[in-house]
PDB file of N, CA, C, O and CB in Angstrom:
ATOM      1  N   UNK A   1      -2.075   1.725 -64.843  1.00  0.00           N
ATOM      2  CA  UNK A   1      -2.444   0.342 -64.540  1.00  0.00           C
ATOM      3  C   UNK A   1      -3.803   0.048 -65.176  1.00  0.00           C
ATOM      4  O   UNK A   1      -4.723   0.826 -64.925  1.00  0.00           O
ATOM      5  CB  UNK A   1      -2.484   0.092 -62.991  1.00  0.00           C
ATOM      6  N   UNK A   2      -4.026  -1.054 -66.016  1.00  0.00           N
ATOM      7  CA  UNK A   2      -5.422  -1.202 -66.686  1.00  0.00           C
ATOM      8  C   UNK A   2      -6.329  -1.958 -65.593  1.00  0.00           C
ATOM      9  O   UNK A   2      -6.174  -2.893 -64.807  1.00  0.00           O
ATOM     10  CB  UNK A   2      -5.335  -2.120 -68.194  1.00  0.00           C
ATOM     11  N   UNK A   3      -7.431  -1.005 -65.978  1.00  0.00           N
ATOM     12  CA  UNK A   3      -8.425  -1.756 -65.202  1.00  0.00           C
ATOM     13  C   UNK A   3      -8.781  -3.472 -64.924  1.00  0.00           C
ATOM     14  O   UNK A   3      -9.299  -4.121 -64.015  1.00  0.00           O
ATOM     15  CB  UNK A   3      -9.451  -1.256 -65.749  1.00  0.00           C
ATOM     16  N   UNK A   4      -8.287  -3.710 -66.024  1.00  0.00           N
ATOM     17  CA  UNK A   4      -8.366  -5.730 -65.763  1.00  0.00           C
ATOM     18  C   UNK A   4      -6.856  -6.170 -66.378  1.00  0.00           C
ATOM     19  O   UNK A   4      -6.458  -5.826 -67.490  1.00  0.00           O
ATOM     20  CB  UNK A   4     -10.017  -6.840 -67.080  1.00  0.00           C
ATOM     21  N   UNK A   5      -6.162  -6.933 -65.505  1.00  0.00           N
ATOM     22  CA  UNK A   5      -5.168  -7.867 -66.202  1.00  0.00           C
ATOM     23  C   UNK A   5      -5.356  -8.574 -66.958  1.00  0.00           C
ATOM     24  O   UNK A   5      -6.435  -9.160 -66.869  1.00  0.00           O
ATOM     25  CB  UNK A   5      -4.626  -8.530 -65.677  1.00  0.00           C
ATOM     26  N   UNK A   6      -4.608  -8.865 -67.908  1.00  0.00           N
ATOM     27  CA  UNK A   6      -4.450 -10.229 -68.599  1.00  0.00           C
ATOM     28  C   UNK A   6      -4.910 -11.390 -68.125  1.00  0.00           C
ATOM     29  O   UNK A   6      -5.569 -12.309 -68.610  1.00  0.00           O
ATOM     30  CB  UNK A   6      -3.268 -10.518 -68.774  1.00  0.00           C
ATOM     31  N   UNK A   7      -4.267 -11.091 -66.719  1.00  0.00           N
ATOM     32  CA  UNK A   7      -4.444 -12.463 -66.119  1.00  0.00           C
ATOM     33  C   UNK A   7      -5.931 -12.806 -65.867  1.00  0.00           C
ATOM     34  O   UNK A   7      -6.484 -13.898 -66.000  1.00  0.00           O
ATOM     35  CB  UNK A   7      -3.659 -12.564 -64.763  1.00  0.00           C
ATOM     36  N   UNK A   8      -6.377 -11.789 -65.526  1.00  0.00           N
ATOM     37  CA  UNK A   8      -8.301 -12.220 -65.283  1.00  0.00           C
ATOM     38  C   UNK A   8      -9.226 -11.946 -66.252  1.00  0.00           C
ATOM     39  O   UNK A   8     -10.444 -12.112 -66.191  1.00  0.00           O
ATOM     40  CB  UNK A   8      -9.098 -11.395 -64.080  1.00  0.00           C
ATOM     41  N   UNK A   9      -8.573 -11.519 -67.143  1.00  0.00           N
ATOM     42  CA  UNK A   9      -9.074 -12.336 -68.329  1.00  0.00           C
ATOM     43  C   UNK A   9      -9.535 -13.667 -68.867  1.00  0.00           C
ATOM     44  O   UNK A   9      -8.685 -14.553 -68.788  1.00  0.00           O
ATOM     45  CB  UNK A   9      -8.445 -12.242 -68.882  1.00  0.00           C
ATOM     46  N   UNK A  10     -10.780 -14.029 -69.435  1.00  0.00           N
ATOM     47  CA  UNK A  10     -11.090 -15.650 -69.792  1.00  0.00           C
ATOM     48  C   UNK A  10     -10.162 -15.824 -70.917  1.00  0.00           C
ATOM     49  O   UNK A  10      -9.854 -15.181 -71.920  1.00  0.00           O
ATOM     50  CB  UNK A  10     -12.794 -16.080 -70.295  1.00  0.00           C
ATOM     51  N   UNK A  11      -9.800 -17.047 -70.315  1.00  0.00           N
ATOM     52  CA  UNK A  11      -9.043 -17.271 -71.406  1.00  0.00           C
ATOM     53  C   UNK A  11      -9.770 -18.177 -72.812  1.00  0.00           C
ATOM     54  O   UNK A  11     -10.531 -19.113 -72.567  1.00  0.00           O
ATOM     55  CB  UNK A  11      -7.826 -17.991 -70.771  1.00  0.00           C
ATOM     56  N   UNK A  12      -9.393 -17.726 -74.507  1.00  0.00           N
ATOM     57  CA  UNK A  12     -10.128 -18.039 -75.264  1.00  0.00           C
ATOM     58  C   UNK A  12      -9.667 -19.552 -75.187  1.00  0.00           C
ATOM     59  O   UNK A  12      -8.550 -20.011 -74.951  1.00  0.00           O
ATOM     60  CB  UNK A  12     -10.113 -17.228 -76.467  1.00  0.00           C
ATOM     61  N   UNK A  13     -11.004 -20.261 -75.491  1.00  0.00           N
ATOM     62  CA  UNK A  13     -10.779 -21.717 -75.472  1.00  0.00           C
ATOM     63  C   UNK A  13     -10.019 -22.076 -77.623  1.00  0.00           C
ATOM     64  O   UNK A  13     -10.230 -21.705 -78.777  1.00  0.00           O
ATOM     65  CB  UNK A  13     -12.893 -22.640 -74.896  1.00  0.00           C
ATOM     66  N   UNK A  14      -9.202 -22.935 -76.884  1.00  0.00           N
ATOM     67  CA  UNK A  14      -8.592 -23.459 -78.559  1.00  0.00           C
ATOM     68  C   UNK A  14      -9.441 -24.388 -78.592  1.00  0.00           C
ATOM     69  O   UNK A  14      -9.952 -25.151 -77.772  1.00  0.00           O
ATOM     70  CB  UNK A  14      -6.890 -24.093 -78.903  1.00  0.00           C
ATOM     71  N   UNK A  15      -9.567 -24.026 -80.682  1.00  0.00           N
ATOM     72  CA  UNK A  15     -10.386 -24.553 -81.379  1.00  0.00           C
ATOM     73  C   UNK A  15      -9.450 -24.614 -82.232  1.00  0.00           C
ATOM     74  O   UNK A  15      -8.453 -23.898 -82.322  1.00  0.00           O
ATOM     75  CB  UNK A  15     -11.594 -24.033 -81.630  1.00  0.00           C
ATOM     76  N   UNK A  16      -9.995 -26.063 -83.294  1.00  0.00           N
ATOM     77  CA  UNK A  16      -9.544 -25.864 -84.372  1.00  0.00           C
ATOM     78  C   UNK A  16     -10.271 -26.436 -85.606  1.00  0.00           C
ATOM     79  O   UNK A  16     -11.156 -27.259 -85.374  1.00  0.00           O
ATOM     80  CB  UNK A  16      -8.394 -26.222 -84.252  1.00  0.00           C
ATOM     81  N   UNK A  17     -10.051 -26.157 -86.696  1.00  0.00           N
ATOM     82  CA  UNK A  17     -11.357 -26.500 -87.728  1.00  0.00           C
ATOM     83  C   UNK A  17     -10.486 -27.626 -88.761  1.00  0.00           C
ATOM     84  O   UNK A  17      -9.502 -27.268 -89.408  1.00  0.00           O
ATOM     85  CB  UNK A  17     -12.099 -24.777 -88.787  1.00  0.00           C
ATOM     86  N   UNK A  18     -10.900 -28.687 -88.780  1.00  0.00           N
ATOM     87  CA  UNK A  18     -10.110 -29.089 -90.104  1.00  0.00           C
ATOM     88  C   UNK A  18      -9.743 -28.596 -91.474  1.00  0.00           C
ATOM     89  O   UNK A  18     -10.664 -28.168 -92.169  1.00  0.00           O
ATOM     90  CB  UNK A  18     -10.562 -29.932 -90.429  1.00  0.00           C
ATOM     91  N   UNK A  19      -8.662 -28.597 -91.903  1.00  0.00           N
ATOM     92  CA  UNK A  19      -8.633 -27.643 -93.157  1.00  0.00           C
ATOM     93  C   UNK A  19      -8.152 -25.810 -93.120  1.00  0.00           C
ATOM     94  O   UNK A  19      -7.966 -24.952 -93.983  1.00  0.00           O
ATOM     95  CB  UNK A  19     -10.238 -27.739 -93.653  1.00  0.00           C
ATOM     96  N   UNK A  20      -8.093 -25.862 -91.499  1.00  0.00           N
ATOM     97  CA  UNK A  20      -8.005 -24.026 -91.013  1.00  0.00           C
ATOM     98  C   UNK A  20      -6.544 -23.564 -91.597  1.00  0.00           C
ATOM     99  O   UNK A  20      -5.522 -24.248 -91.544  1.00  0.00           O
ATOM    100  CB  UNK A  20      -7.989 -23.677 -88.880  1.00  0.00           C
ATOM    101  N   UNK A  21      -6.649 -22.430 -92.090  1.00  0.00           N
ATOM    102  CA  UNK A  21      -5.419 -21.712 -92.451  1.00  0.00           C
ATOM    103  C   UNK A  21      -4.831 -21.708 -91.525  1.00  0.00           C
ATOM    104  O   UNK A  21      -5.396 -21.102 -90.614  1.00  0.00           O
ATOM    105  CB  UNK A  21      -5.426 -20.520 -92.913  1.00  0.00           C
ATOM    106  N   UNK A  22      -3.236 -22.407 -91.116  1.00  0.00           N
ATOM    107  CA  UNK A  22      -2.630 -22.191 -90.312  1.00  0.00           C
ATOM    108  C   UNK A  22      -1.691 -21.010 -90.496  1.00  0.00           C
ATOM    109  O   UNK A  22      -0.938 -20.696 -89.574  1.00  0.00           O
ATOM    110  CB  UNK A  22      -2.217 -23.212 -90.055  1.00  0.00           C
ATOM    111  N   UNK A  23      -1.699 -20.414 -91.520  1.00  0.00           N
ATOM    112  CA  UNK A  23      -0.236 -19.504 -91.481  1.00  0.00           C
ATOM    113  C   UNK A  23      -0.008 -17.875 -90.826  1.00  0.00           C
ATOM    114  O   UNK A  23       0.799 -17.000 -91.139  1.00  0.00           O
ATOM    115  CB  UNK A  23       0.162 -19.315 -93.081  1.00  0.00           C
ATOM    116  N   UNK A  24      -1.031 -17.907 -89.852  1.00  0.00           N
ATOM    117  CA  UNK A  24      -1.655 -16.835 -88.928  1.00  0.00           C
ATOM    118  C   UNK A  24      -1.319 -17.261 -87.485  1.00  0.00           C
ATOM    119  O   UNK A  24      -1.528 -16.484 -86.553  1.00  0.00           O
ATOM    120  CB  UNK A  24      -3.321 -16.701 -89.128  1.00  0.00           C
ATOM    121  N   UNK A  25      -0.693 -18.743 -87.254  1.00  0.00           N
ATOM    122  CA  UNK A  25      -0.741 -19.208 -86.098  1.00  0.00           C
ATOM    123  C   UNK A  25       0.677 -19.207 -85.698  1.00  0.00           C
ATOM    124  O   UNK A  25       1.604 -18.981 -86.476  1.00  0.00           O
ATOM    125  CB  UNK A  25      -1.427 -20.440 -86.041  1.00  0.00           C
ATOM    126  N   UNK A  26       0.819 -19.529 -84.184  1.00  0.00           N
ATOM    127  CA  UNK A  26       2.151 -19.504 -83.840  1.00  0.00           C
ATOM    128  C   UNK A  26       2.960 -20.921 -83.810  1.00  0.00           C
ATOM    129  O   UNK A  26       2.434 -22.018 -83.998  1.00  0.00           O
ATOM    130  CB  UNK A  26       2.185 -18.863 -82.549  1.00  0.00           C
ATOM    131  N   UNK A  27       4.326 -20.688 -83.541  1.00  0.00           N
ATOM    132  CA  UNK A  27       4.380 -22.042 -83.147  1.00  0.00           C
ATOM    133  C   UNK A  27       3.852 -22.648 -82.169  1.00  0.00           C
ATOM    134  O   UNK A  27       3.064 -23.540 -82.481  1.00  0.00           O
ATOM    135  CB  UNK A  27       5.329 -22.332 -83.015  1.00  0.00           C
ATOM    136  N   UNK A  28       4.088 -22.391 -80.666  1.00  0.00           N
ATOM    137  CA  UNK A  28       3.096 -22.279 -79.612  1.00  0.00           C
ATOM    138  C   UNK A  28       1.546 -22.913 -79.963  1.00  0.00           C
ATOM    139  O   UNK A  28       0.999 -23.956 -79.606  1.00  0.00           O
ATOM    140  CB  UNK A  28       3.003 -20.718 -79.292  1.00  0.00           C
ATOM    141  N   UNK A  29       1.086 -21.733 -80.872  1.00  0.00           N
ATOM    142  CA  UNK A  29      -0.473 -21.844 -81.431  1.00  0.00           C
ATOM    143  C   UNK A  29      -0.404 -23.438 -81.452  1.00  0.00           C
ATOM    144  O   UNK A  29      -0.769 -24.251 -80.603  1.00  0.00           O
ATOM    145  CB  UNK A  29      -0.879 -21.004 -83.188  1.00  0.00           C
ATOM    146  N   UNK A  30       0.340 -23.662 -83.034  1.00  0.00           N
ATOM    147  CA  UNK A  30       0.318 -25.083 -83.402  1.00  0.00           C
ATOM    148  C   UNK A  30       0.422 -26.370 -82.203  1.00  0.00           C
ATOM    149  O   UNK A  30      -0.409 -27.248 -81.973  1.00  0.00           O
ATOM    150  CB  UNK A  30       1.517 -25.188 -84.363  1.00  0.00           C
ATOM    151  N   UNK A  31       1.827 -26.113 -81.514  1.00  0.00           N
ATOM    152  CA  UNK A  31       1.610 -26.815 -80.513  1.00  0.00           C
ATOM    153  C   UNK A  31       0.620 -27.162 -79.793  1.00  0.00           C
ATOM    154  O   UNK A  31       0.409 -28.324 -79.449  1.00  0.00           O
ATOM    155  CB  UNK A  31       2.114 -26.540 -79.972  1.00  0.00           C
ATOM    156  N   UNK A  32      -0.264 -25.932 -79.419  1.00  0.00           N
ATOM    157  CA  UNK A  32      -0.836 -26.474 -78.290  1.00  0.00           C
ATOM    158  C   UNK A  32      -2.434 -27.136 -78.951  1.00  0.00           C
ATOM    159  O   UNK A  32      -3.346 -27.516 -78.217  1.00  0.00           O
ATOM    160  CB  UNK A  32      -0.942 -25.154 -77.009  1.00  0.00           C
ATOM    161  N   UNK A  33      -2.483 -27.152 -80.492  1.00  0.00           N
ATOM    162  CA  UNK A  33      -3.689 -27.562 -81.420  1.00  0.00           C
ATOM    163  C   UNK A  33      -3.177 -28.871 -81.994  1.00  0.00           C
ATOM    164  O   UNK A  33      -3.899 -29.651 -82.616  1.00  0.00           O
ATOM    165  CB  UNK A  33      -4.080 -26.408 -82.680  1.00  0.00           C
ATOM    166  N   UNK A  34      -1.198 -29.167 -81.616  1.00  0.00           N
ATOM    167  CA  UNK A  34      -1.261 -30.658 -81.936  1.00  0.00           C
ATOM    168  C   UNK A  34      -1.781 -31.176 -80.493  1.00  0.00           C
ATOM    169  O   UNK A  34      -2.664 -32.033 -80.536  1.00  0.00           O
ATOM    170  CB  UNK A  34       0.334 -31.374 -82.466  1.00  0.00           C
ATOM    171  N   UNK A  35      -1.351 -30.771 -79.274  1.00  0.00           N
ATOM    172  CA  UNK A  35      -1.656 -31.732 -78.060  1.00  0.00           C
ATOM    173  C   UNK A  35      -3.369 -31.698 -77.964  1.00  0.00           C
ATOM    174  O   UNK A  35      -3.974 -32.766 -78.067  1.00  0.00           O
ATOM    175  CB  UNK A  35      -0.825 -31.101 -76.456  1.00  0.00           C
ATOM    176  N   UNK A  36      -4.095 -30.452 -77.768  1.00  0.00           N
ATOM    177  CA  UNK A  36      -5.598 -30.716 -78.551  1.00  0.00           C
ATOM    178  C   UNK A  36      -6.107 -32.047 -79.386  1.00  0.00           C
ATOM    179  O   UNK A  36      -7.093 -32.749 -79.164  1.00  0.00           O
ATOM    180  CB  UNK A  36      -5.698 -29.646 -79.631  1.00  0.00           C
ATOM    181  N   UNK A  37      -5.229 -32.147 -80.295  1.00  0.00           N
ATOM    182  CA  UNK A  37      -5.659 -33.338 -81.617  1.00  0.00           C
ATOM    183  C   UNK A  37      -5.217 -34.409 -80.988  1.00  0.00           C
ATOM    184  O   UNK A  37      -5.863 -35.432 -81.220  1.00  0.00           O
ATOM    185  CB  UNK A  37      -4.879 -33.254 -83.283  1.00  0.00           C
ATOM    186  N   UNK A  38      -4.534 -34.482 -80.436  1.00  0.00           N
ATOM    187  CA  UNK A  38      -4.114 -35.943 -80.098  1.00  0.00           C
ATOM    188  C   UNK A  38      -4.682 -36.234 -78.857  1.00  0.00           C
ATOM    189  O   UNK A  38      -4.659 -37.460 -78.739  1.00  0.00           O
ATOM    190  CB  UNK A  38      -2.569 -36.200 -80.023  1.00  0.00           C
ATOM    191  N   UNK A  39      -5.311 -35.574 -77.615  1.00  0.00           N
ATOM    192  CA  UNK A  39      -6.289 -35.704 -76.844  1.00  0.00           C
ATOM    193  C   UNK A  39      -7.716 -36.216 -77.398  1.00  0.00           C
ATOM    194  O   UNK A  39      -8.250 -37.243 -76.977  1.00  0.00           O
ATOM    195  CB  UNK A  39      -6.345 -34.543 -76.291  1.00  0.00           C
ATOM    196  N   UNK A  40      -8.224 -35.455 -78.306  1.00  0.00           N
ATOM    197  CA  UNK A  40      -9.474 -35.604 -79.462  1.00  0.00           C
ATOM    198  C   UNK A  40      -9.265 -37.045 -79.647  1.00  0.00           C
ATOM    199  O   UNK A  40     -10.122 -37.813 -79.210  1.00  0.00           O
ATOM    200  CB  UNK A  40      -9.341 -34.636 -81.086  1.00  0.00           C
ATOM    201  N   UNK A  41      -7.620 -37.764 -80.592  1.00  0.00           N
ATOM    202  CA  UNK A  41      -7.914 -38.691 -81.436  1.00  0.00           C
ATOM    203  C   UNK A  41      -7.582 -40.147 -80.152  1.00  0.00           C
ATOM    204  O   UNK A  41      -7.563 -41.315 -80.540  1.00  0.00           O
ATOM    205  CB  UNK A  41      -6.850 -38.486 -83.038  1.00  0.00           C
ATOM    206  N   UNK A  42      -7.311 -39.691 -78.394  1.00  0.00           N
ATOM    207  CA  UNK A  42      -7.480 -40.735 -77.769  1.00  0.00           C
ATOM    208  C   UNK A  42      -8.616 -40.802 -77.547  1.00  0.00           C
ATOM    209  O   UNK A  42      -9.111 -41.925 -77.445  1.00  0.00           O
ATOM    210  CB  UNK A  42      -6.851 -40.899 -76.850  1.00  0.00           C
ATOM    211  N   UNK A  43      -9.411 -39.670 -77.397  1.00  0.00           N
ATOM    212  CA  UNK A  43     -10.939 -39.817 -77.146  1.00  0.00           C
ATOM    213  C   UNK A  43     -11.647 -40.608 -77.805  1.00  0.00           C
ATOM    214  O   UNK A  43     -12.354 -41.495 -77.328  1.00  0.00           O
ATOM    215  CB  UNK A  43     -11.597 -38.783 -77.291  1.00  0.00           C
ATOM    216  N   UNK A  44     -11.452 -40.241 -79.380  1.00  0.00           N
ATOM    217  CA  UNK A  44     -12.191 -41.386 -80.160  1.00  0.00           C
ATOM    218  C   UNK A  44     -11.525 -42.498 -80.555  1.00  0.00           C
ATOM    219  O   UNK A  44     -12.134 -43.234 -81.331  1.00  0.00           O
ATOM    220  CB  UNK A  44     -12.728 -40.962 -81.313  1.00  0.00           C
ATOM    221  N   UNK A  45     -10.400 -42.821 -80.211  1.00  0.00           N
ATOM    222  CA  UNK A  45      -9.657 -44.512 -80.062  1.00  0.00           C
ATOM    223  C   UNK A  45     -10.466 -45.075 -78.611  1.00  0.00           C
ATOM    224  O   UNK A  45     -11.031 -46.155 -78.784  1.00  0.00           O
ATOM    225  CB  UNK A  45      -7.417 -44.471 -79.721  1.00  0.00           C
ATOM    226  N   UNK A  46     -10.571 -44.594 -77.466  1.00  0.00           N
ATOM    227  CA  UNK A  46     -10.860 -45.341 -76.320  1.00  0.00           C
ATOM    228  C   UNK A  46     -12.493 -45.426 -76.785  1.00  0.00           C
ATOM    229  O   UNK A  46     -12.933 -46.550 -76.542  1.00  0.00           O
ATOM    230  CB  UNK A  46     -10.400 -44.551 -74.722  1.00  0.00           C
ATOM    231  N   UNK A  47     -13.226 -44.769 -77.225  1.00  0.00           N
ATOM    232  CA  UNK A  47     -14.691 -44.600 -77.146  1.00  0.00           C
ATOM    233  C   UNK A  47     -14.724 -46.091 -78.029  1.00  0.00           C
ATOM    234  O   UNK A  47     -15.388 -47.022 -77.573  1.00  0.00           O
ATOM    235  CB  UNK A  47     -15.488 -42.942 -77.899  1.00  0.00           C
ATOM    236  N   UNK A  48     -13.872 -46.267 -79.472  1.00  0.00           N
ATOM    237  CA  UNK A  48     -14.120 -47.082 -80.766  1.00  0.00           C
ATOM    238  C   UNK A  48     -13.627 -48.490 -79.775  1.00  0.00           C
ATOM    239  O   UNK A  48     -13.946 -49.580 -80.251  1.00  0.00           O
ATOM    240  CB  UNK A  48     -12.995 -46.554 -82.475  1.00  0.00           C
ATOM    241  N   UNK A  49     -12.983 -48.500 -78.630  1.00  0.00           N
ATOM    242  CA  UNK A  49     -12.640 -49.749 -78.133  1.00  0.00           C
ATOM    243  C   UNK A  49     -13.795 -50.028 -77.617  1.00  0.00           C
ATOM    244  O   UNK A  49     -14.111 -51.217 -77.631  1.00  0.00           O
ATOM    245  CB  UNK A  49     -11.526 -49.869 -77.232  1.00  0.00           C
ATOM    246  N   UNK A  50     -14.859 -48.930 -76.955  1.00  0.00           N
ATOM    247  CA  UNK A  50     -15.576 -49.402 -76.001  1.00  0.00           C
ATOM    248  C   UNK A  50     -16.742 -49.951 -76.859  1.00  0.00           C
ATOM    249  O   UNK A  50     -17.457 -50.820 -76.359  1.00  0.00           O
ATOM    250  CB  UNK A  50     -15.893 -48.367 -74.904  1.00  0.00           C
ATOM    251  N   UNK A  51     -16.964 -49.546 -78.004  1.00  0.00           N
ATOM    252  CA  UNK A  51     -18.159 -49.666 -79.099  1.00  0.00           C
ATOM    253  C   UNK A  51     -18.205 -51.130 -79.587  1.00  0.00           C
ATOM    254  O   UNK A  51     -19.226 -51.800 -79.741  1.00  0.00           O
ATOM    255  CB  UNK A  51     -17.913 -48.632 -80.473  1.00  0.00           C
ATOM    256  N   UNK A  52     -16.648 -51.602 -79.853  1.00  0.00           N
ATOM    257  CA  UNK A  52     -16.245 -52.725 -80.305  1.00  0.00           C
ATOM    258  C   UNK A  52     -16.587 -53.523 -79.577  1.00  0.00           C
ATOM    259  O   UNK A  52     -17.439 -54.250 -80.089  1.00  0.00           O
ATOM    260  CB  UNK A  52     -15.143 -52.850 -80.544  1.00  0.00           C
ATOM    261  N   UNK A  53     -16.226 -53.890 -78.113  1.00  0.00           N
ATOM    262  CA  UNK A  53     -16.166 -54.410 -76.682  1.00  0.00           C
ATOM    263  C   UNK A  53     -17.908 -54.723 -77.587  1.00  0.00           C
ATOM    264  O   UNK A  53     -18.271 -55.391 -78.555  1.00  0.00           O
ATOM    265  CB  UNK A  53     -15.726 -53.115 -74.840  1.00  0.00           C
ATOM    266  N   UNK A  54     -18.628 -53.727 -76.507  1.00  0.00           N
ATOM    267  CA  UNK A  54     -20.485 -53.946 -76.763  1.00  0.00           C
ATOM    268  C   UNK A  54     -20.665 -54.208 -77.848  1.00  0.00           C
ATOM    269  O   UNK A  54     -21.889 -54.340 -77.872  1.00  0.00           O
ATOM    270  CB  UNK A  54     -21.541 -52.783 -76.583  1.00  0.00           C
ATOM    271  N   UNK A  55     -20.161 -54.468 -79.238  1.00  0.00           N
ATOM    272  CA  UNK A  55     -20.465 -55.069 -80.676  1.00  0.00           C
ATOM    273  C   UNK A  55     -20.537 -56.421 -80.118  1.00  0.00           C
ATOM    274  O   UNK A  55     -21.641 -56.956 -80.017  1.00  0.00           O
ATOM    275  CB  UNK A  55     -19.268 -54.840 -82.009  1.00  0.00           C
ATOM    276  N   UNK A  56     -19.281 -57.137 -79.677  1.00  0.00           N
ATOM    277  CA  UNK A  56     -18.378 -58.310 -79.632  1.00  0.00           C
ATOM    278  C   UNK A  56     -19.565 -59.090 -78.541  1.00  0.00           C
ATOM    279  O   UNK A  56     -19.760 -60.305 -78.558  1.00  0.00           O
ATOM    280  CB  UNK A  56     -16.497 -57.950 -78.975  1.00  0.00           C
ATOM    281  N   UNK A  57     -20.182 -58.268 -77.750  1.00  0.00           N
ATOM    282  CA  UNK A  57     -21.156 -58.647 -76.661  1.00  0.00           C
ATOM    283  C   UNK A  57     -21.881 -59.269 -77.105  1.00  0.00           C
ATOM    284  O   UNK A  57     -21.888 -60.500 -77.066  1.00  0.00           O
ATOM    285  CB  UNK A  57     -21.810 -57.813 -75.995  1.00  0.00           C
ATOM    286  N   UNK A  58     -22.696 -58.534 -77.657  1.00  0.00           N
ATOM    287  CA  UNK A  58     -24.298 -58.168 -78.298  1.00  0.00           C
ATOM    288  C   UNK A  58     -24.652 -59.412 -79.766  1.00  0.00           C
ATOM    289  O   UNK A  58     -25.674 -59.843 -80.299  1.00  0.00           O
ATOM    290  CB  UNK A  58     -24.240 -56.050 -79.104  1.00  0.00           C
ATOM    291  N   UNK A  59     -22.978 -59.633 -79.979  1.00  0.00           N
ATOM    292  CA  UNK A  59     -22.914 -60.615 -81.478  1.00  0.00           C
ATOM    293  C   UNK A  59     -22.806 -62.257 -80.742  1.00  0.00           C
ATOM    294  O   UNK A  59     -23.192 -63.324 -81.221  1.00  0.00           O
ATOM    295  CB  UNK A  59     -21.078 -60.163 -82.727  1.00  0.00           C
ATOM    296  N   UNK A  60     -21.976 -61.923 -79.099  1.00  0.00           N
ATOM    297  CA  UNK A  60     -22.152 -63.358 -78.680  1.00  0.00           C
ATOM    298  C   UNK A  60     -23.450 -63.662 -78.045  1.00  0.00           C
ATOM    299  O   UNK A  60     -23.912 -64.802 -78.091  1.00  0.00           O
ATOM    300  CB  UNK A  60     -21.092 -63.758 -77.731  1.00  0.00           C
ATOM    301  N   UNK A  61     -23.957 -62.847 -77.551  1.00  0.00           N
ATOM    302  CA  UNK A  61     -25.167 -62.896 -76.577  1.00  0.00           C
ATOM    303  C   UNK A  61     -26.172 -63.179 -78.308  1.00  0.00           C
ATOM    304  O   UNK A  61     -27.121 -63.960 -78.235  1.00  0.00           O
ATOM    305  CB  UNK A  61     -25.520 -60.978 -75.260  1.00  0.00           C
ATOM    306  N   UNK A  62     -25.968 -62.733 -79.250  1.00  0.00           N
ATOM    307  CA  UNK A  62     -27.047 -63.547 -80.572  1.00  0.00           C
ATOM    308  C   UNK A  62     -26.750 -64.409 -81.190  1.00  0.00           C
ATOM    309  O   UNK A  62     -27.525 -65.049 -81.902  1.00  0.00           O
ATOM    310  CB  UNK A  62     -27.449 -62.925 -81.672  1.00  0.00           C
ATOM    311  N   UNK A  63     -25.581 -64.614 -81.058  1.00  0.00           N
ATOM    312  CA  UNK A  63     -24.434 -65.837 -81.356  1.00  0.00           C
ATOM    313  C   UNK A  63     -24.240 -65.527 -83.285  1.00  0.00           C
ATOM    314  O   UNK A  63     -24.430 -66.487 -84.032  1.00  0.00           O
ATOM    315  CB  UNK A  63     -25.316 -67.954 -80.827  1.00  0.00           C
ATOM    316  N   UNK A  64     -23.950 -64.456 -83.747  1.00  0.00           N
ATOM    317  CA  UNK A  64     -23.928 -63.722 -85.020  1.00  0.00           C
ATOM    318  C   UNK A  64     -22.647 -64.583 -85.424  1.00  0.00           C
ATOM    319  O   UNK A  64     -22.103 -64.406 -86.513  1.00  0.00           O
ATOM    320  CB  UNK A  64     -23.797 -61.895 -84.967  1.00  0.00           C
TER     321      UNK A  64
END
């Protein structure tokens, strides 16, 4: 029996680099670096709404 499981083990956080050699990865791998990317690219769609919003403000409040 090994002294530490798998299970309590940290688990490594996914990363991914643009441009990264994928052909080392699993399918799995890939999967779980498309749901990653597409978390990432709501992050920066909701942030670019909120930026816009305070542009749209800031241009009526100077009347631009």
């Amino acid at each position: 029996m090994p002294a530490i499981d798998d299970d309590d083990r940290p688990k490594k956080k996914i990363a991914h680099e643009i441009g990264q050699d994928l052909t080392l990865l699993s399918v799995k791998e890939l999967d779980e670096r498309v749901v990653l990317l597409k978390e990432e690219i709501a992050r920066l769609e909701a942030d670019k709404v909120k930026k816009q919003a305070q542009r749209s403000a800031a241009d009526q409040f100077f009347k631009r």
